[in-house]
C-alpha positions as CSV (number, residue, x, y, z in Angstrom):
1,X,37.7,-83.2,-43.2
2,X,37.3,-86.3,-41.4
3,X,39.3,-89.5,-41.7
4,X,38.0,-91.8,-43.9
5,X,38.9,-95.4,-43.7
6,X,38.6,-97.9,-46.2
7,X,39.3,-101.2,-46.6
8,X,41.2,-101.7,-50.1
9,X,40.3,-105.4,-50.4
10,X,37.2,-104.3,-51.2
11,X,37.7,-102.0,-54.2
12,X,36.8,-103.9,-57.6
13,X,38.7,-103.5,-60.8
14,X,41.8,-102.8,-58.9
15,X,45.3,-104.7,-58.8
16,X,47.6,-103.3,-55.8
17,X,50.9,-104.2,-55.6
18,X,54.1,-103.7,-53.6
19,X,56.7,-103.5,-55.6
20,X,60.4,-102.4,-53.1
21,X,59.1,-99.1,-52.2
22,X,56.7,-98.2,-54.3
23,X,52.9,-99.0,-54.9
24,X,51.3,-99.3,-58.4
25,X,47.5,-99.4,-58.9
26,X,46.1,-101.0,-61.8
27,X,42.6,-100.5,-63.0
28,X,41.6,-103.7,-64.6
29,X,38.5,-104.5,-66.6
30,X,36.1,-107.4,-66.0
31,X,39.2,-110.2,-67.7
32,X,41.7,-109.0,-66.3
33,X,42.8,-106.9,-68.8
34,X,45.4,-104.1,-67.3
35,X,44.0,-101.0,-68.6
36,X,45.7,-97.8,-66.6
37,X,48.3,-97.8,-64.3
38,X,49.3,-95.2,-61.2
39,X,52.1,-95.0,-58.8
40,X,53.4,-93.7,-55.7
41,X,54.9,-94.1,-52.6
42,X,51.8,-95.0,-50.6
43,X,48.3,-96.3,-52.0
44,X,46.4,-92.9,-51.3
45,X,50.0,-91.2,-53.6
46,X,49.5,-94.3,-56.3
47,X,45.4,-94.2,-56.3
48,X,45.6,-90.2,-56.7
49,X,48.2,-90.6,-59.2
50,X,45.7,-93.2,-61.6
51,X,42.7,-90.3,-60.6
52,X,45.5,-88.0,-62.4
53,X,46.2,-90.2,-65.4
54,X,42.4,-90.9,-65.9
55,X,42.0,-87.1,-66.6
């Protein structure tokens, strides 16, 4: 598979953080509102780690 690059900025209804060494992912809804969370040592490991939750 190819490498895909994308520019997290850009990716609505998500709150990234940095907290010391880890990275939580927050889907958010259109106020704000936190709704599901994921974590992980890396965005790709915290975003895959939400996918998980959602399912």
């Amino acid at each position: 598979m190819s490498e895909c690059q994308i520019d997290i900025t850009q990716l609505s209804n998500l709150k990234i953080e940095h907290l010391d060494r880890e990275y939580i992912i927050t889907l958010v809804d259109g106020s704000n509102t936190e709704i599901l969370k994921g974590y992980g040592i890396s965005v790709v490991s915290a975003l895959n780690d939400l996918h998980n939750n959602l399912l």
